[in-house]
BAPAGU-969264 format. One line per 10 residues: number of its first residue (from 0); their letters; for each residue y, x, z of N, C-alpha, C. Coordinates in steps of 0.1 Angstrom, whole numbers, plus 5000, padded with zeros to 4 digits. Layout:
BEGIN
NUM	a	Y/X/Z/Y/X/Z/Y/X/Z ~ ...
// end
This chain:
BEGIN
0	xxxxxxxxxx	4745/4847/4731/4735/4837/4726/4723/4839/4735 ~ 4718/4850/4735/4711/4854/4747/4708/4851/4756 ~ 4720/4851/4765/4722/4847/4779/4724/4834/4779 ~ 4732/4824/4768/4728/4810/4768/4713/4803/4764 ~ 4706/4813/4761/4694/4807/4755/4683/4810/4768 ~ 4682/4818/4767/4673/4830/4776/4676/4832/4793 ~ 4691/4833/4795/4691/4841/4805/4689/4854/4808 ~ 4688/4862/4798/4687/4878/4799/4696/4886/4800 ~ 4710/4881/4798/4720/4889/4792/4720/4902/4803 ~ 4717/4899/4818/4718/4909/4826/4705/4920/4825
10	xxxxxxxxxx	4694/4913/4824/4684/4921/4818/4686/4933/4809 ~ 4694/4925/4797/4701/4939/4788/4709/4947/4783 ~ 4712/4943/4797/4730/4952/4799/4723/4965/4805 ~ 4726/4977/4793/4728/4991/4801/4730/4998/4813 ~ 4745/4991/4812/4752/4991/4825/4740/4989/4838 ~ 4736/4977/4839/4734/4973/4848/4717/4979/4851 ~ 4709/4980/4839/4699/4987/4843/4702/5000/4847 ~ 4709/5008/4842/4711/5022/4848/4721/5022/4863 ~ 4727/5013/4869/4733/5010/4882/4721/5015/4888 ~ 4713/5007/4894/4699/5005/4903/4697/5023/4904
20	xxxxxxxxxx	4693/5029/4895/4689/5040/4891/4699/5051/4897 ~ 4708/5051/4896/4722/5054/4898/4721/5058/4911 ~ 4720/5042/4921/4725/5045/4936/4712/5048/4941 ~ 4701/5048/4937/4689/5056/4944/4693/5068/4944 ~ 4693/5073/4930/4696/5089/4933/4707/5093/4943 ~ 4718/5088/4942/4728/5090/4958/4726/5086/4967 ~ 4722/5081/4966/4710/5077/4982/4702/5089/4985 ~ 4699/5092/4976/4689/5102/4983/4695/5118/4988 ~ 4706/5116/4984/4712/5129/4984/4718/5127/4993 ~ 4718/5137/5004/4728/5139/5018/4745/5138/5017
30	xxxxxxxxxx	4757/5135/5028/4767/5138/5021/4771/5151/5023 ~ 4767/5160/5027/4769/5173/5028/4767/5178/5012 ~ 4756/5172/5004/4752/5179/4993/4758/5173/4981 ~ 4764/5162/4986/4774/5154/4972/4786/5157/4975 ~ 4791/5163/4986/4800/5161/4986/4810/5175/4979 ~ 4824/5172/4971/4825/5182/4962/4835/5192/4969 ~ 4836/5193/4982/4842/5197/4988/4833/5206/4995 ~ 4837/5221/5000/4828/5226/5011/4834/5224/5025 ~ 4825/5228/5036/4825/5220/5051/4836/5231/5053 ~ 4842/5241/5050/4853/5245/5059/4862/5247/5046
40	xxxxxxxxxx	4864/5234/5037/4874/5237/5027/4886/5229/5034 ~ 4900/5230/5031/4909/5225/5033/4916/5217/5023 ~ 4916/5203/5025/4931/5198/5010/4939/5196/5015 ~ 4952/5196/5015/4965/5195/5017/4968/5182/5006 ~ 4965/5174/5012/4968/5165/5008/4982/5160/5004 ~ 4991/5158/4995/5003/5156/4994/5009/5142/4998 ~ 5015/5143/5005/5023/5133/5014/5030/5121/5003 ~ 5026/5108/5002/5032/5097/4988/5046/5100/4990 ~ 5051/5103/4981/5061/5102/4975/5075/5092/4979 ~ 5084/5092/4984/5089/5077/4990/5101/5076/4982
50	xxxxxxxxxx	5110/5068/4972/5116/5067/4964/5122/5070/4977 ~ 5140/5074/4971/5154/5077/4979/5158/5066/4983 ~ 5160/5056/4977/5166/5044/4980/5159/5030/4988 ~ 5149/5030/4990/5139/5030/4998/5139/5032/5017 ~ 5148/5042/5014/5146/5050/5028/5163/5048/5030 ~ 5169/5050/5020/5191/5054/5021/5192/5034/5022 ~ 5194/5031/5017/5196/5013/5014/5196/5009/5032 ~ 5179/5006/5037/5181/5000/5051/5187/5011/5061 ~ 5187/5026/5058/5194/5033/5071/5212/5025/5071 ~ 5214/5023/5055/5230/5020/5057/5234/5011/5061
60	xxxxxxxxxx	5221/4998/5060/5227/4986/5067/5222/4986/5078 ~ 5213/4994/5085/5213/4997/5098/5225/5002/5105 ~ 5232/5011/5098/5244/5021/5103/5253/5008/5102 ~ 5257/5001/5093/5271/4990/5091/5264/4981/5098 ~ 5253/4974/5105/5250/4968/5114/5257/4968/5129 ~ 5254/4983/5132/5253/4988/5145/5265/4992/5150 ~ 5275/4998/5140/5289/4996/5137/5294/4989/5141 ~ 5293/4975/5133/5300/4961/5132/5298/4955/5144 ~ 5283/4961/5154/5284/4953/5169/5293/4958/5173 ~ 5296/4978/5175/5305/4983/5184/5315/4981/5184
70	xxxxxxxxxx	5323/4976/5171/5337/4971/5166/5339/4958/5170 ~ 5330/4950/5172/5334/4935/5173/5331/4936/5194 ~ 5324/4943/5197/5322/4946/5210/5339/4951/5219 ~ 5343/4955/5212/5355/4962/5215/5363/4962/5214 ~ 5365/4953/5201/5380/4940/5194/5382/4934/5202 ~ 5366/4924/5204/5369/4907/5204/5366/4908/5218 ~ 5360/4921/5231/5357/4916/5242/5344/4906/5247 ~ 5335/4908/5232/5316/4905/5235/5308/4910/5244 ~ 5302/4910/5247/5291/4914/5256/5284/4919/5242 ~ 5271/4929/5249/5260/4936/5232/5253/4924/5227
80	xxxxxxxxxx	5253/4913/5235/5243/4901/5232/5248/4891/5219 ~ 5261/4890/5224/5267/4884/5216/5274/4892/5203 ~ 5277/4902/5205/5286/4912/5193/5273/4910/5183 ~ 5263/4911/5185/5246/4915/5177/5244/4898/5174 ~ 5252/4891/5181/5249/4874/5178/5258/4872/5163 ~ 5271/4878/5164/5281/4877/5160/5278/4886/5147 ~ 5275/4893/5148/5275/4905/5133/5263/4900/5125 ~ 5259/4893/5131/5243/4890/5123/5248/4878/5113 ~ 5256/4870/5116/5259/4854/5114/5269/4862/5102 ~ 5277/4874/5108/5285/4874/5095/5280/4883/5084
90	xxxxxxxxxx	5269/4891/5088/5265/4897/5075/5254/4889/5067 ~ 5252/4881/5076/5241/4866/5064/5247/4857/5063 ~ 5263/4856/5064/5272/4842/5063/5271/4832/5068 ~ 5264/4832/5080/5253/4818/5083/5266/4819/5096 ~ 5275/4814/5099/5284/4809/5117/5279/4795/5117 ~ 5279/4796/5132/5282/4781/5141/5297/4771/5142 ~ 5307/4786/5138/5316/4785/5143/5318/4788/5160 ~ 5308/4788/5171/5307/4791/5182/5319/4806/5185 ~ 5317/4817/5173/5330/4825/5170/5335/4831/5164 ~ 5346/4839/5161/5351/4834/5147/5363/4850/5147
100	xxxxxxxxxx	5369/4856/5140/5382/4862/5139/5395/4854/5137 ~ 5398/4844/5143/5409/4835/5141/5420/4841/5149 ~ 5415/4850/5157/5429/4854/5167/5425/4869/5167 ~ 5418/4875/5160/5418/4891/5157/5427/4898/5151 ~ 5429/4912/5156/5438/4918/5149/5432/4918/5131 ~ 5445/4923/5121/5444/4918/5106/5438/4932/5104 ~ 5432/4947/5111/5424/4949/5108/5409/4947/5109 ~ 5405/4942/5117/5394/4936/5127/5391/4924/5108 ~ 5398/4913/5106/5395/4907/5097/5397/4915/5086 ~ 5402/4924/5083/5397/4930/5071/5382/4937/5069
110	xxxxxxxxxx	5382/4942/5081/5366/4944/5083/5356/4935/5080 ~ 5355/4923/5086/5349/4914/5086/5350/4907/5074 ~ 5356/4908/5062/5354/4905/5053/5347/4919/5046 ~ 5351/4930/5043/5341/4935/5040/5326/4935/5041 ~ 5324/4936/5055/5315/4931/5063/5304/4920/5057 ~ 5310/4912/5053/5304/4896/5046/5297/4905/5030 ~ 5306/4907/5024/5302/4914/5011/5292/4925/5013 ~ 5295/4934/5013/5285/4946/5021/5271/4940/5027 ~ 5269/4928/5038/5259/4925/5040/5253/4918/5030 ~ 5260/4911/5020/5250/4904/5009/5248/4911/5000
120	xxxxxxxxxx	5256/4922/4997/5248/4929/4989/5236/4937/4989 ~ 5238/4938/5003/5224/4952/5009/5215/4944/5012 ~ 5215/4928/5018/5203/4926/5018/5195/4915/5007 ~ 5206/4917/4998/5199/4912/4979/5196/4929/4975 ~ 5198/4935/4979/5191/4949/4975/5176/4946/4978 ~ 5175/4950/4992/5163/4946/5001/5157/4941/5002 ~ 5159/4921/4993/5150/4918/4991/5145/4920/4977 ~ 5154/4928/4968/5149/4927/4954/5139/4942/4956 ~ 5143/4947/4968/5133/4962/4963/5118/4959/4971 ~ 5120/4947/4975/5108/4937/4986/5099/4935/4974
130	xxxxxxxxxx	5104/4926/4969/5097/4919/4957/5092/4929/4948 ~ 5097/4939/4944/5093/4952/4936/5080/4955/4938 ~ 5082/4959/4951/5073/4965/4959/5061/4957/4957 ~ 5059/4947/4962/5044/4936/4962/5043/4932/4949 ~ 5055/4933/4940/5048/4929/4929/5039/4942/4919 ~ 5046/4951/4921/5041/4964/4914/5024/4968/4917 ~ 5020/4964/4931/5007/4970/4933/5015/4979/4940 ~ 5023/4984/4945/5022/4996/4957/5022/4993/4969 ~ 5021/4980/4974/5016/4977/4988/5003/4973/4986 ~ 4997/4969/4976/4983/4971/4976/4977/4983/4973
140	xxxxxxxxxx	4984/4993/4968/4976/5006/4969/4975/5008/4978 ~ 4989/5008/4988/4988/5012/5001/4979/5007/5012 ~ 4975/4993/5012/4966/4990/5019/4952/4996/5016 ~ 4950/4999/5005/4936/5005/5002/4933/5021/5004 ~ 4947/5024/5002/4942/5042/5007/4944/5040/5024 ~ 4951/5029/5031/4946/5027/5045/4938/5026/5049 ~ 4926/5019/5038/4915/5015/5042/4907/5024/5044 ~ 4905/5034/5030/4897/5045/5028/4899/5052/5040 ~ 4911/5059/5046/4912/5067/5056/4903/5062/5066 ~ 4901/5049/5067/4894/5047/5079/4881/5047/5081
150	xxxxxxxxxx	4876/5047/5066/4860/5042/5062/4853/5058/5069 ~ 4836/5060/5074/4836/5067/5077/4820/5062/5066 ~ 4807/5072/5062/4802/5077/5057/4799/5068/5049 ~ 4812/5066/5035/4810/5055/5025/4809/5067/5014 ~ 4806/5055/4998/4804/5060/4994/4811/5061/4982 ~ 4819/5069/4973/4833/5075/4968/4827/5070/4949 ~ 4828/5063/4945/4826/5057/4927/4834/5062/4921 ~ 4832/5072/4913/4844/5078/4907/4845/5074/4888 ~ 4856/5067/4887/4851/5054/4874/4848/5046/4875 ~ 4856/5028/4865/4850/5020/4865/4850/5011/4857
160	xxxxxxxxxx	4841/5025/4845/4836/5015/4836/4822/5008/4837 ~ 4818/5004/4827/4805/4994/4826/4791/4999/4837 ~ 4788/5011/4837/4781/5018/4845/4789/5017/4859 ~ 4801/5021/4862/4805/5023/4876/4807/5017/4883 ~ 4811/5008/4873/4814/4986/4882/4801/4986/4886 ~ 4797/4986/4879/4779/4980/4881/4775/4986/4890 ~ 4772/4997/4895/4769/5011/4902/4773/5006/4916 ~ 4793/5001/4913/4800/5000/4926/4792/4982/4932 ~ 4789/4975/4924/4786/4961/4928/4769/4960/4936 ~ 4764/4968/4927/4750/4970/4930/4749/4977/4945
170	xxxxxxxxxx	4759/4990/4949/4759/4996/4964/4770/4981/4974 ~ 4777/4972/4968/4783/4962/4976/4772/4954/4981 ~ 4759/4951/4975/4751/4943/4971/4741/4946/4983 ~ 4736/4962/4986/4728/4966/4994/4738/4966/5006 ~ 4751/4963/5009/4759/4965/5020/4762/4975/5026 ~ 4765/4986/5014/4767/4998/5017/4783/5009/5011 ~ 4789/5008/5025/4807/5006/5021/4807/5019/5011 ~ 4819/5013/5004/4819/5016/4988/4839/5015/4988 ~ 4843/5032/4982/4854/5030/4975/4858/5035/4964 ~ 4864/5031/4953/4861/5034/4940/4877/5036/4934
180	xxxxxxxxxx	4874/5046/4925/4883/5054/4920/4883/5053/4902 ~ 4897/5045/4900/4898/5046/4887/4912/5049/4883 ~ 4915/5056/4871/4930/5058/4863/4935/5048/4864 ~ 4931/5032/4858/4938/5023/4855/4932/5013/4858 ~ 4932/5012/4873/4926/4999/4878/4935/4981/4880 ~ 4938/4977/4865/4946/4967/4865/4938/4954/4858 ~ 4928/4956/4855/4921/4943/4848/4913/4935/4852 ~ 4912/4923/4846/4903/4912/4854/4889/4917/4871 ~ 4883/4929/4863/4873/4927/4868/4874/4938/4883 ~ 4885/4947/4872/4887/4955/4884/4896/4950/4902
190	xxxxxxxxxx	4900/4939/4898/4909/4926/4903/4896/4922/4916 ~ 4885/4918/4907/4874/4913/4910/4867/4921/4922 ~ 4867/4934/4916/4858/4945/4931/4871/4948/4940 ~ 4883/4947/4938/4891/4951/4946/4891/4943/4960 ~ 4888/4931/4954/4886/4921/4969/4874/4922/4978 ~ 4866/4936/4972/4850/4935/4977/4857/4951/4984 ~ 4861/4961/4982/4865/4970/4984/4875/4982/4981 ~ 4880/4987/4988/4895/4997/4985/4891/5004/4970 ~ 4904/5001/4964/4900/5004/4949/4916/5016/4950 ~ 4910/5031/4947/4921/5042/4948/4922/5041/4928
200	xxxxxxxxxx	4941/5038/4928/4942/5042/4911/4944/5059/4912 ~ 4940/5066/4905/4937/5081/4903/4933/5087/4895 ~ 4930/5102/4891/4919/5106/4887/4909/5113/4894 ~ 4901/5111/4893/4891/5112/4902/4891/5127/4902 ~ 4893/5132/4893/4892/5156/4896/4900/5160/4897 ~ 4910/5150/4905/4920/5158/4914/4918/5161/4929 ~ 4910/5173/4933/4909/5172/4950/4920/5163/4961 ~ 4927/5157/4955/4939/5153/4964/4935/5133/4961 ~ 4935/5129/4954/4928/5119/4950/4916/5117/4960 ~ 4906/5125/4958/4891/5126/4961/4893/5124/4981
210	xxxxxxxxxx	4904/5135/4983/4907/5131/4996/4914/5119/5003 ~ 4919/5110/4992/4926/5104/4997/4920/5088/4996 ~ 4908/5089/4989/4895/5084/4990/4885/5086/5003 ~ 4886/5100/5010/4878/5101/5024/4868/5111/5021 ~ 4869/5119/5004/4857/5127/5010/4859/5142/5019 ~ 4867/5139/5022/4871/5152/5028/4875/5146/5049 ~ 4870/5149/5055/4870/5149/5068/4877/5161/5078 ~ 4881/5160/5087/4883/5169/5100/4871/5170/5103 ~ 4861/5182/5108/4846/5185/5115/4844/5174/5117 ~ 4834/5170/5122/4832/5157/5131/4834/5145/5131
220	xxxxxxx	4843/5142/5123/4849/5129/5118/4844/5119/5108 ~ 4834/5129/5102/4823/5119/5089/4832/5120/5076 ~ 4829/5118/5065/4831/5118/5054/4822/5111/5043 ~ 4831/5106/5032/4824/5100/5021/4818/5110/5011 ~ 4809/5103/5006/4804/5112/4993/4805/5106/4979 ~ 4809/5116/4975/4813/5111/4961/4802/5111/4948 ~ 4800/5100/4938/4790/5099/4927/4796/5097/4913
// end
Protein backbone atom coordinates (compact mmCIF):
# COMPACT_ATOMS: atom_id res chain seq x y z
CA UNK A 1 0.00 0.00 0.00
CA UNK A 2 2.90 2.02 0.64
CA UNK A 3 4.71 1.69 -2.36
CA UNK A 4 1.42 2.22 -4.29
CA UNK A 5 0.62 5.27 -2.47
CA UNK A 6 3.96 6.76 -1.60
CA UNK A 7 6.55 5.15 -3.39
CA UNK A 8 8.67 4.20 -0.42
CA UNK A 9 8.46 0.61 -0.32
CA UNK A 10 12.32 0.63 -1.11
CA UNK A 11 12.98 3.31 1.34
CA UNK A 12 11.76 0.68 3.95
CA UNK A 13 13.07 -2.29 3.08
CA UNK A 14 15.83 -3.48 5.61
CA UNK A 15 17.27 -5.28 3.22
CA UNK A 16 17.96 -2.63 1.09
CA UNK A 17 18.95 0.05 3.59
CA UNK A 18 21.51 -2.18 5.16
CA UNK A 19 22.96 -3.32 1.41
CA UNK A 20 24.62 0.31 0.85
CA UNK A 21 26.17 -0.15 4.32
CA UNK A 22 27.20 -3.54 3.59
CA UNK A 23 29.40 -2.92 0.40
CA UNK A 24 31.14 0.18 1.87
CA UNK A 25 32.44 -1.87 4.61
CA UNK A 26 33.91 -4.44 1.89
CA UNK A 27 35.08 -1.95 0.07
CA UNK A 28 37.08 -0.88 2.37
CA UNK A 29 38.65 -3.90 3.40
CA UNK A 30 41.63 -5.20 1.27
CA UNK A 31 41.32 -8.78 -0.42
CA UNK A 32 44.13 -9.99 1.37
CA UNK A 33 42.13 -9.18 4.69
CA UNK A 34 38.68 -10.63 3.62
CA UNK A 35 39.87 -13.12 2.29
CA UNK A 36 39.18 -16.57 4.37
CA UNK A 37 41.84 -18.23 3.01
CA UNK A 38 45.65 -17.55 3.95
CA UNK A 39 48.22 -16.48 1.04
CA UNK A 40 50.11 -19.86 1.27
CA UNK A 41 47.01 -21.94 2.06
CA UNK A 42 46.21 -24.74 -0.29
CA UNK A 43 42.43 -26.20 -1.33
CA UNK A 44 42.34 -29.18 -3.20
CA UNK A 45 39.61 -28.55 -4.75
CA UNK A 46 37.58 -31.72 -5.68
CA UNK A 47 37.31 -32.50 -9.18
CA UNK A 48 32.89 -32.50 -10.20
CA UNK A 49 31.80 -35.56 -10.04
CA UNK A 50 31.00 -37.13 -13.68
CA UNK A 51 28.04 -39.61 -13.53
CA UNK A 52 29.33 -43.27 -15.18
CA UNK A 53 27.10 -43.22 -17.88
CA UNK A 54 27.87 -40.02 -19.06
CA UNK A 55 31.31 -40.89 -19.93
CA UNK A 56 30.45 -45.30 -20.76
CA UNK A 57 27.18 -44.50 -23.18
CA UNK A 58 29.21 -42.10 -26.02
CA UNK A 59 32.75 -44.10 -25.59
CA UNK A 60 30.44 -47.22 -26.76
CA UNK A 61 28.91 -45.74 -29.59
CA UNK A 62 32.11 -44.30 -30.38
CA UNK A 63 33.69 -47.88 -30.26
CA UNK A 64 30.40 -49.55 -32.40
CA UNK A 65 30.85 -46.47 -34.70
CA UNK A 66 34.46 -47.01 -35.51
CA UNK A 67 33.99 -50.77 -35.69
CA UNK A 68 31.13 -50.62 -38.06
CA UNK A 69 33.56 -48.41 -40.49
CA UNK A 70 36.42 -51.06 -40.22
CA UNK A 71 33.84 -53.90 -40.90
CA UNK A 72 31.99 -52.31 -43.69
CA UNK A 73 35.66 -51.02 -45.01
CA UNK A 74 36.67 -54.53 -45.43
CA UNK A 75 33.39 -56.49 -46.36
CA UNK A 76 32.01 -54.12 -48.86
CA UNK A 77 35.50 -52.78 -50.32
CA UNK A 78 34.86 -48.74 -49.14
CA UNK A 79 37.30 -46.38 -49.06
CA UNK A 80 37.36 -44.57 -44.93
CA UNK A 81 35.20 -41.84 -46.69
CA UNK A 82 32.65 -43.71 -47.63
CA UNK A 83 32.52 -46.84 -44.88
CA UNK A 84 32.08 -43.43 -42.28
CA UNK A 85 29.40 -42.29 -45.10
CA UNK A 86 27.84 -45.62 -44.89
CA UNK A 87 27.82 -46.44 -41.02
CA UNK A 88 26.46 -43.14 -40.23
CA UNK A 89 23.20 -43.50 -42.66
CA UNK A 90 22.87 -46.88 -40.94
CA UNK A 91 23.10 -46.10 -37.43
CA UNK A 92 20.60 -42.94 -37.91
CA UNK A 93 18.52 -45.10 -40.50
CA UNK A 94 18.61 -42.11 -42.79
CA UNK A 95 20.13 -44.27 -46.70
CA UNK A 96 20.08 -42.77 -50.07
CA UNK A 97 20.05 -46.02 -51.14
CA UNK A 98 23.48 -44.83 -52.93
CA UNK A 99 24.56 -48.25 -50.68
CA UNK A 100 23.23 -50.84 -49.33
CA UNK A 101 24.09 -54.77 -48.04
CA UNK A 102 22.10 -56.42 -50.89
CA UNK A 103 25.04 -58.45 -52.06
CA UNK A 104 26.85 -58.87 -48.50
CA UNK A 105 27.79 -61.81 -46.90
CA UNK A 106 24.60 -62.93 -44.26
CA UNK A 107 27.03 -62.11 -41.59
CA UNK A 108 27.94 -58.59 -42.70
CA UNK A 109 23.75 -58.18 -42.71
CA UNK A 110 23.39 -59.56 -39.52
CA UNK A 111 25.61 -56.99 -38.30
CA UNK A 112 23.97 -54.28 -39.88
CA UNK A 113 20.89 -54.94 -38.47
CA UNK A 114 22.12 -54.91 -35.25
CA UNK A 115 23.90 -52.02 -36.08
CA UNK A 116 20.43 -50.12 -36.93
CA UNK A 117 19.08 -51.01 -33.28
CA UNK A 118 22.07 -50.39 -31.26
CA UNK A 119 22.46 -47.00 -32.98
CA UNK A 120 18.89 -45.94 -32.07
CA UNK A 121 19.10 -46.85 -29.00
CA UNK A 122 22.39 -45.12 -27.98
CA UNK A 123 21.59 -42.11 -29.59
CA UNK A 124 17.89 -41.87 -27.77
CA UNK A 125 20.07 -42.49 -24.75
CA UNK A 126 22.18 -39.38 -25.76
CA UNK A 127 19.76 -37.35 -26.51
CA UNK A 128 17.61 -38.09 -23.42
CA UNK A 129 20.78 -37.68 -21.14
CA UNK A 130 21.16 -34.14 -23.38
CA UNK A 131 17.95 -32.97 -22.28
CA UNK A 132 18.62 -33.99 -18.57
CA UNK A 133 21.45 -32.30 -18.56
CA UNK A 134 20.10 -28.52 -19.61
CA UNK A 135 17.14 -29.19 -18.06
CA UNK A 136 18.52 -29.93 -14.53
CA UNK A 137 20.68 -26.69 -14.14
CA UNK A 138 24.05 -28.59 -14.57
CA UNK A 139 25.11 -26.96 -17.64
CA UNK A 140 24.23 -23.89 -16.12
CA UNK A 141 26.07 -24.54 -13.06
CA UNK A 142 28.69 -25.32 -15.18
CA UNK A 143 28.89 -22.30 -17.10
CA UNK A 144 28.95 -20.23 -13.91
CA UNK A 145 31.73 -22.02 -12.01
CA UNK A 146 33.48 -21.26 -15.67
CA UNK A 147 32.91 -18.03 -15.14
CA UNK A 148 34.04 -17.57 -11.62
CA UNK A 149 37.32 -19.30 -12.50
CA UNK A 150 37.98 -16.61 -14.78
CA UNK A 151 36.77 -13.55 -12.72
CA UNK A 152 39.85 -11.92 -11.25
CA UNK A 153 39.47 -9.41 -8.10
CA UNK A 154 35.59 -9.93 -7.70
CA UNK A 155 33.63 -9.91 -5.12
CA UNK A 156 32.39 -13.50 -3.45
CA UNK A 157 28.31 -12.93 -1.69
CA UNK A 158 27.94 -15.59 0.39
CA UNK A 159 23.78 -15.95 0.74
CA UNK A 160 20.88 -14.78 -0.92
CA UNK A 161 18.66 -13.73 1.18
CA UNK A 162 16.91 -10.31 1.46
CA UNK A 163 20.13 -8.60 2.66
CA UNK A 164 22.55 -10.56 0.12
CA UNK A 165 20.41 -10.10 -3.04
CA UNK A 166 20.34 -6.56 -2.12
CA UNK A 167 24.08 -6.43 -1.18
CA UNK A 168 24.71 -8.57 -4.57
CA UNK A 169 22.50 -5.95 -6.76
CA UNK A 170 23.71 -2.83 -5.03
CA UNK A 171 27.75 -4.09 -5.85
CA UNK A 172 26.09 -4.99 -9.78
CA UNK A 173 24.87 -1.46 -9.56
CA UNK A 174 28.42 0.27 -8.79
CA UNK A 175 29.84 -2.16 -11.59
CA UNK A 176 31.68 -4.09 -9.49
CA UNK A 177 32.05 -7.97 -10.62
CA UNK A 178 30.16 -9.98 -8.24
CA UNK A 179 29.67 -13.87 -7.66
CA UNK A 180 27.25 -15.20 -5.27
CA UNK A 181 26.78 -18.23 -3.44
CA UNK A 182 23.67 -19.83 -2.36
CA UNK A 183 22.37 -23.52 -1.01
CA UNK A 184 19.36 -23.23 -3.12
CA UNK A 185 19.53 -20.96 -5.87
CA UNK A 186 16.21 -21.92 -7.82
CA UNK A 187 13.71 -19.05 -7.41
CA UNK A 188 12.32 -16.26 -9.30
CA UNK A 189 14.72 -13.73 -8.11
CA UNK A 190 17.62 -15.75 -7.78
CA UNK A 191 16.81 -16.54 -11.75
CA UNK A 192 16.81 -12.71 -11.85
CA UNK A 193 20.70 -12.02 -10.56
CA UNK A 194 21.83 -15.02 -12.28
CA UNK A 195 21.63 -13.30 -15.63
CA UNK A 196 23.58 -10.26 -13.97
CA UNK A 197 26.24 -12.71 -12.62
CA UNK A 198 27.65 -16.39 -11.89
CA UNK A 199 25.39 -17.66 -9.25
CA UNK A 200 27.61 -20.96 -7.35
CA UNK A 201 24.63 -23.42 -5.64
CA UNK A 202 26.66 -24.41 -2.39
CA UNK A 203 27.44 -23.81 1.00
CA UNK A 204 29.29 -21.20 1.33
CA UNK A 205 31.69 -22.86 4.70
CA UNK A 206 32.86 -25.29 2.62
CA UNK A 207 36.56 -24.13 1.55
CA UNK A 208 35.92 -26.09 -1.67
CA UNK A 209 32.81 -24.10 -2.64
CA UNK A 210 34.53 -20.79 -1.54
CA UNK A 211 37.24 -21.96 -4.11
CA UNK A 212 35.35 -22.76 -6.62
CA UNK A 213 33.83 -19.29 -6.42
CA UNK A 214 37.75 -17.75 -6.93
CA UNK A 215 38.67 -16.90 -3.55
CA UNK A 216 41.49 -18.85 -3.58
CA UNK A 217 44.15 -18.05 -6.37
CA UNK A 218 47.73 -19.42 -7.57
CA UNK A 219 50.40 -16.28 -6.24
CA UNK A 220 49.88 -13.86 -8.62
CA UNK A 221 46.78 -14.65 -10.25
CA UNK A 222 44.35 -12.31 -8.07
CA UNK A 223 41.58 -13.57 -6.14
CA UNK A 224 38.06 -12.75 -4.88
CA UNK A 225 37.08 -11.71 -1.57
CA UNK A 226 34.52 -13.04 0.17
CA UNK A 227 31.47 -11.00 2.38
Amino acid sequence: RLEKDFGIAAALAPAVLAAGSFVEAAMSVTAEESILVGRDSRIDVPARRVRFEFIAIPVLLLAIYLSAILIFRQTLGLDWVDAAYFTTSVVTTVGFGDFNLQHAPVGVKIFGILLMFSGIVLVAIIASMLTIFIVSGAANQMRNEFLARRMRGHVVVCGLGQVGAAITRDLLDRSIPVVAIDPAAADEEHRELNLRCPLIVGDSTKPAVLARAGTARRPGHGRGSAV
